[in-house]
C-alpha positions in Angstrom: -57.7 -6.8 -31.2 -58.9 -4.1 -32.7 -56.1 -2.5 -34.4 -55.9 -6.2 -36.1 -59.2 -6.1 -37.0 -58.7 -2.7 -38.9 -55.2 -4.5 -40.3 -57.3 -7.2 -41.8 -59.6 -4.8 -43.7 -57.2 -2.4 -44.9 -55.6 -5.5 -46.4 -58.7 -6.7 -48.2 -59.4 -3.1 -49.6 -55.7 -3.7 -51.0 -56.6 -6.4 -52.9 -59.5 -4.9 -53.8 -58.4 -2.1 -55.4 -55.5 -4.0 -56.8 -58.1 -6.2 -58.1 -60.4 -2.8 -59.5 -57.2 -1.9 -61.2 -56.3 0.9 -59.3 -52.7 1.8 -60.3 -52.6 4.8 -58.2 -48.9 5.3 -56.4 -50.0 7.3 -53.9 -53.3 5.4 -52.9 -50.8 2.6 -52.6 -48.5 4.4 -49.9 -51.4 5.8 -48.0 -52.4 2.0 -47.6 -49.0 1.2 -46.4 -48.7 3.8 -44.3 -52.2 3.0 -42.6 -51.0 -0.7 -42.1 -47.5 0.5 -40.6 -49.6 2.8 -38.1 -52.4 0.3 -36.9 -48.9 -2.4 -36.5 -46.1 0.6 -34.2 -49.7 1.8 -32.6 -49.8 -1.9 -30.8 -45.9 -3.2 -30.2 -43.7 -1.4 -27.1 -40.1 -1.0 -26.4 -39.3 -1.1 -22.5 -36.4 0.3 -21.2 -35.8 2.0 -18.2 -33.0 3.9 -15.9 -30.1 2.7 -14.4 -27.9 3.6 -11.1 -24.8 2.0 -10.5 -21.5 2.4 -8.6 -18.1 3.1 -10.1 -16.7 -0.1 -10.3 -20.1 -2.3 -10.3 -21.9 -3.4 -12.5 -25.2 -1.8 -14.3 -28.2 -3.6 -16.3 -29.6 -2.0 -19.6 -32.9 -3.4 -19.8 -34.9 -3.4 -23.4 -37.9 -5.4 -24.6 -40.3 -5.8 -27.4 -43.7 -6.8 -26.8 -46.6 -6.9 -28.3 -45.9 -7.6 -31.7 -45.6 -10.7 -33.9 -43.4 -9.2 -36.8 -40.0 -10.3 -37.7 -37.3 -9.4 -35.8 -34.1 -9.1 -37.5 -31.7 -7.4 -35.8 -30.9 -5.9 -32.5 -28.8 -2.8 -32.2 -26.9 -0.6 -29.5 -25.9 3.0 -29.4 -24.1 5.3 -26.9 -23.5 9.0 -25.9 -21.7 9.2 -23.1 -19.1 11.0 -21.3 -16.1 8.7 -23.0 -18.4 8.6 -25.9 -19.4 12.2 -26.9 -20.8 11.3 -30.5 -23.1 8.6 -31.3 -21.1 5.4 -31.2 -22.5 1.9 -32.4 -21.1 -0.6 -30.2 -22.7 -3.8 -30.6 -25.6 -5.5 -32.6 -27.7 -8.9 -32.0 -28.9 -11.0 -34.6 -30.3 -14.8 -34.8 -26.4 -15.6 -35.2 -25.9 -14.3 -31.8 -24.1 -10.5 -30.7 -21.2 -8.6 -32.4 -18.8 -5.8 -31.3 -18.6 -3.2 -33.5 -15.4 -0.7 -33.6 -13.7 -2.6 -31.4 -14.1 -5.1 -28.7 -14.8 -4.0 -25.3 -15.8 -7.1 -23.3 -17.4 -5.7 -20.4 -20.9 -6.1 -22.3 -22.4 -9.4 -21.9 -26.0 -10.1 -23.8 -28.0 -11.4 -20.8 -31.6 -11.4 -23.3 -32.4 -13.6 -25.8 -33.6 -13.1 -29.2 -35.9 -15.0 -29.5 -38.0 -13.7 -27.0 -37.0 -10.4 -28.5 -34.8 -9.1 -25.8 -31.7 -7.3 -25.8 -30.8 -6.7 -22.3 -26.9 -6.2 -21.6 -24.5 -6.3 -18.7 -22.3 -3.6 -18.4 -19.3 -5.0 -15.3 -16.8 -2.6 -13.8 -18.6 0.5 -14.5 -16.9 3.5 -14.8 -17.5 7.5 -14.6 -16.6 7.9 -18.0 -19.5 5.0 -18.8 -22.2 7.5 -17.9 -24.2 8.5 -20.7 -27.5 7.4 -22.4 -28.0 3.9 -24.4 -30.3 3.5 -27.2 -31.9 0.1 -27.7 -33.0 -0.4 -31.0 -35.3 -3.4 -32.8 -35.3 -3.7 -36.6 -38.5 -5.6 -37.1 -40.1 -6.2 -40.7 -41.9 -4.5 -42.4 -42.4 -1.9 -39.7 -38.9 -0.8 -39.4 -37.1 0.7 -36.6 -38.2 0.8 -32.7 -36.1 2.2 -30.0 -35.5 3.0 -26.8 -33.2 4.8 -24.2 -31.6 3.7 -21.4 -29.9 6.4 -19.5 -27.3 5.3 -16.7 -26.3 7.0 -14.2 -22.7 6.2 -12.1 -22.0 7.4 -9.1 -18.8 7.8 -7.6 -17.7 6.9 -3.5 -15.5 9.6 -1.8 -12.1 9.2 -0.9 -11.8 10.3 2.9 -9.1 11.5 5.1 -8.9 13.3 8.3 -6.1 15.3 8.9 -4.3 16.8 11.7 -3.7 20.8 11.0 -1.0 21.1 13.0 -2.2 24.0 15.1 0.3 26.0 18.0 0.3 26.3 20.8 -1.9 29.6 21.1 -5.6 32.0 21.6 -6.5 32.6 18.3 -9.1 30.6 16.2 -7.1 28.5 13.5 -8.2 25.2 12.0 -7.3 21.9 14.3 -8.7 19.4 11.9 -9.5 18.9 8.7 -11.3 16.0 7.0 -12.1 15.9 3.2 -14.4 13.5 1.0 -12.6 14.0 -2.4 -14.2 12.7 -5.9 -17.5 12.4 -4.8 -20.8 11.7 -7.5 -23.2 13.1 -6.0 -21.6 15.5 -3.4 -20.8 14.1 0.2 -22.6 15.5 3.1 -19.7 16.1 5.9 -20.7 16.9 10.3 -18.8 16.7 13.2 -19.1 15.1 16.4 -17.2 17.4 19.2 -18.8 15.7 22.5 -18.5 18.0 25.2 -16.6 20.7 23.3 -19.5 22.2 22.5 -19.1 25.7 21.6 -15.3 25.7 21.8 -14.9 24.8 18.2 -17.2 25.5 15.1 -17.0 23.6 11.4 -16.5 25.7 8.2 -17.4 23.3 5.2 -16.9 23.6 1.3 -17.3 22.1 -1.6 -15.6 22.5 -5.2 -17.1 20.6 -8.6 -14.4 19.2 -11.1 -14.9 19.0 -14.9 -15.8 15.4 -14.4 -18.5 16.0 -12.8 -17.4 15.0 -9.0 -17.3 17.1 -6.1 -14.5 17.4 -3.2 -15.9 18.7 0.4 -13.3 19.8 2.8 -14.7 20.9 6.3 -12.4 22.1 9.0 -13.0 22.3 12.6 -12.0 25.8 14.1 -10.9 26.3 17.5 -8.0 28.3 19.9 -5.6 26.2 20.4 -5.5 26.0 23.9 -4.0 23.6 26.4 -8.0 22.9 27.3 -8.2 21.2 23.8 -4.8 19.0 23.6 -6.3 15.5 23.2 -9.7 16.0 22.8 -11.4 12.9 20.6 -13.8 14.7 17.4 -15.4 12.5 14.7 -16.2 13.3 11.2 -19.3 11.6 9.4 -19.1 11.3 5.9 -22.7 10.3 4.0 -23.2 9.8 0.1 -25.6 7.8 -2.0 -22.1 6.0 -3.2 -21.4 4.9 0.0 -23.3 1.7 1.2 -23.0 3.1 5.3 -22.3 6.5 6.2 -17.9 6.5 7.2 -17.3 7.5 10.6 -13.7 8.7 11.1 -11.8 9.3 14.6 -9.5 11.6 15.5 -7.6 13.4 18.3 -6.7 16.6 18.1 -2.6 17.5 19.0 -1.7 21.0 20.3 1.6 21.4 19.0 4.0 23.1 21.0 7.7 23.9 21.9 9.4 21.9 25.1 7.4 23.8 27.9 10.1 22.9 30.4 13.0 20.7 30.7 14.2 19.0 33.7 16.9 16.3 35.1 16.3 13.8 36.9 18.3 11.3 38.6 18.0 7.7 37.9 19.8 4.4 39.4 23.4 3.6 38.1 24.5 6.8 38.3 22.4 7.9 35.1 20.6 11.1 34.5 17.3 11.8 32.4 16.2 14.7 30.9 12.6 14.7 30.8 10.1 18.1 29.0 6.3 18.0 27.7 6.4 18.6 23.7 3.9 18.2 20.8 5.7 16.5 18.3 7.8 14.9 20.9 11.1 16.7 21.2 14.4 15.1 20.6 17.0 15.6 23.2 21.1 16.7 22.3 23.4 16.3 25.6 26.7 18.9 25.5 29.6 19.7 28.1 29.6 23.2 28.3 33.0 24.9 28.1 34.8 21.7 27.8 35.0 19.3 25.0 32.9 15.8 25.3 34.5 13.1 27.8 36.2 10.2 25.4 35.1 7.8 27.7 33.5 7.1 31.2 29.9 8.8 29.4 27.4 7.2 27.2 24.3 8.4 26.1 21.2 6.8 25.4 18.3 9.2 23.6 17.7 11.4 26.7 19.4 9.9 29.5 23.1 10.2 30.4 25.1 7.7 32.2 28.3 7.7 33.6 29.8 4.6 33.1 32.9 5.4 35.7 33.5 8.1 38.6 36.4 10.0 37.7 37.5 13.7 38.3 37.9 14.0 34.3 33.9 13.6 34.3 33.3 16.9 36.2 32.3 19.6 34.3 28.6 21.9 33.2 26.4 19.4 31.2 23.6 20.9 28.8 20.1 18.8 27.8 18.4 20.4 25.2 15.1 19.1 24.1 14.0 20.9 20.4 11.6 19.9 17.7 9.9 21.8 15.2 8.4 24.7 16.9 11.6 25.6 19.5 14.2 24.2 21.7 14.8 24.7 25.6 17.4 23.5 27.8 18.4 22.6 31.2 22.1 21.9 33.2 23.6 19.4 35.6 27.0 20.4 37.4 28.9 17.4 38.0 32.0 16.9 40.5 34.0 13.8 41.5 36.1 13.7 44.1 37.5 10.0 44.4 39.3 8.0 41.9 37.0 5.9 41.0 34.0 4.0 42.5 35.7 0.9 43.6 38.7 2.5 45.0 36.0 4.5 47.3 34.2 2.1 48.3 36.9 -0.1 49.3 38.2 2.6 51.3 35.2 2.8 53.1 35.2 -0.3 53.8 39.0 -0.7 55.1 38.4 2.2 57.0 35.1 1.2 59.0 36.8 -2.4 59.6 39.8 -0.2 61.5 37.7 2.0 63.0 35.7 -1.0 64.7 39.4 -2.8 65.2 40.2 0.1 67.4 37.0 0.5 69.3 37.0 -3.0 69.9 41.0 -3.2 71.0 40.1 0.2 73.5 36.9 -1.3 75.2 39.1 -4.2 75.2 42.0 -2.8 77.1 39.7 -0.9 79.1 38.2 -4.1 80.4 41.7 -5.8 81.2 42.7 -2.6 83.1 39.7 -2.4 84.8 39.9 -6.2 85.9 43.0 -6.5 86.4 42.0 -3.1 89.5 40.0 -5.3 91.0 41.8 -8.2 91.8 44.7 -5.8 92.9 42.2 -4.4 95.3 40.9 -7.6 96.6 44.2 -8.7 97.4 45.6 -5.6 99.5 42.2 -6.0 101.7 42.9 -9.5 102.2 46.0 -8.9 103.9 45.1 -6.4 106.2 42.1 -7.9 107.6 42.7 -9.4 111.2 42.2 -12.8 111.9 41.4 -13.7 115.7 43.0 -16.9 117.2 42.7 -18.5 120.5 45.6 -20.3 122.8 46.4 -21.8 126.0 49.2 -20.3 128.0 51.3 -22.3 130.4 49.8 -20.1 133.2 46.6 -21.4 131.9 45.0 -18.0 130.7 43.8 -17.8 126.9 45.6 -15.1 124.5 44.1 -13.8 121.9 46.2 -13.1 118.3 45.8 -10.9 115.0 47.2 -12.3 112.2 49.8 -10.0 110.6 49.8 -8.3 113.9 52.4 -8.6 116.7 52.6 -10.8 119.6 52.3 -9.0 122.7 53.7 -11.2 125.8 53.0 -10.8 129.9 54.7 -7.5 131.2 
């Protein structure tokens, strides 16, 4: 209110000296100038800063208040890191907005001039959109009024956990590694070991691009013992960019040569050949001394089957289990000695079905002879046994007989 009231009489001491007949140029300007002042002293340009994430999208607020002069146009400029000279992009006027050098339609006027504001909407942000936008309201007769926006665009990381492939072995070496790349601001990168405690250690750095974004690798170091094959570690990956900290799981793989390799015999007259690796190994079957059977033999990753029983079979057979950090082998002797299966098993057969023939046919005989004694036996003491008789004799004395005995008359 009061820099209107000191508006109103500078203007009446205008007239006034106009009216005196003052012709003075430079009271003139001073006049001017103190009207100019006592208006820009009142009005304000709001602006403000913006964050956004590559790929979203990022407000640039600007206002004018407090001022009831003639607005007559709205313009844009930007320095930023695509634009590294001043660059007028875009102006507003009662007719509505304009591109200038070049359309990029990414910038959408969200204010409204009218109400004197000339907010924009900046979609899929990018890194090379960071920079600092000017806001700027021509109003008359003041002039110029401006503002700056500066926006600020960060960037997510791109994460990976690796495997380092470590041997078999006692000395430290890295297991794992995990890596937030392209980061705006830099990522902050733990561990989580569990119960390995003090069996393994993190080593972390970070390196800045030209661009501006930052790449942390950390690795976990550790011996590579048998004591840490398939152990579960977590990395935790945290940035500003990121709308939840990234967890990421791993295992870490001792890798090792085959330890040991051995057969073992499975059903069907097959053979395996079994070994702990890290990769797993892959598994080669040879005849040693003696070229490979052309047929009777399949085999099937690291089993061998013998599809017949032949003598043409026998021989030294090799398994040898290899991957990338050694090989290690192992040997079955083989030896037929029958034709084939079927032929030996039907002369099993025929020859358990005489066998049983014969002991049958001798318990048998055994049984006739030894029946055929007894009735022979009970015959012979049938005939000798006496049999007593009684008769009457004409002299009227009883005789006594044996049967099978003789007949002994009176003297």
């Amino acid at each position: 209110m009061d820099g209107w009231i000191l508006f109103e009489s500078s203007r009446r001491k205008l007239w006034i000296g106009l009216c005196l007949g003052f012709r003075s140029t430079t009271m003139l300007l001073l006049v001017l100038t103190l009207m100019v002042t006592t208006v820009t002293n009142a009005l304000e340009v709001i602006g403000g800063r913006t964050t956004t994430v590559q790929g979203g999208a990022a407000v640039l607020p600007c206002k004018l208040i407090d001022t009831t002069e003639t607005l007559t146009q709205i313009s844009w400029q930007r320095l930023t890191r695509g634009k590294p000279r001043t660059d007028n992009f875009y102006t507003i006027s009662s007719g509505g907005p304009n591109y200038i050098n070049g359309h990029d339609y990414r910038f959408e006027y969200i204010g409204s001039f009218t109400d004197k504001n000339g907010t924009l909407l900046l979609s899929n942000v990018t890194l090379m959109d960071e920079g600092t936008y000017t806001c700027m309201f021509t109003l008359f007769p003041s002039g110029i009024h401006e503002t700056a926006i500066p926006l600020k665009v960060h960037v997510p990381p791109v994460t990976s956990l690796k495997d380092a492939h470590p041997a078999l072995g006692n000395d430290e070496v890295p297991l794992i590694t995990c890596t937030a790349a392209g980061s705006k601001p830099p990522a902050e990168v733990r561990w989580l070991t569990g119960t390995l405690g003090e069996k393994v250690r993190p080593s972390t750095n970070s390196n800045l691009h030209a661009n501006g974004t930052t790449t942390t690798v950390s690795w976990l170091f550790g011996a590579p013992t048998r004591e840490l094959d398939d152990r579960s570690v977590q990395c935790v990956i945290t940035s500003p960019a990121l709308e939840r900290e990234e967890t990421l799981t791993s295992t870490i793989h001792i890798h090792s040569p085959p330890l040991e390799v051995k057969i073992t015999e499975r059903p069907a007259h097959s053979f395996e050949c079994l070994t702990e690796a890290y990769p797993a190994a892959s598994f080669t079957w040879t005849r040693s001394e003696q070229s490979w059977p052309q047929s009777g033999v399949r085999v099937d990753g690291s089993t061998l089957q013998f599809l017949s029983i032949t003598s043409e079979l026998n021989g030294l057979y090799q398994c040898e289990a290899s991957n990338l950090y050694g090989s290690k082998r192992a040997y079955l002797r083989v030896h037929f000695t029958s034709g084939s299966s079927a032929a030996s098993w039907t002369l099993f057969v025929l020859l358990l079905v005489l066998v049983v023939a014969a002991v049958f046919c001798c318990f048998y005989k055994r049984m006739e002879i030894a029946r055929f004694i007894l009735r022979e036996e009970g015959g012979t003491r049938g005939k000798m046994q006496k049999v007593p008789t009684t008769s009457s004799s004409p002299d009227g004395h009883d005789r006594v007989e044996e049967e099978g005995g003789e007949t002994e008359g009176p003297l």
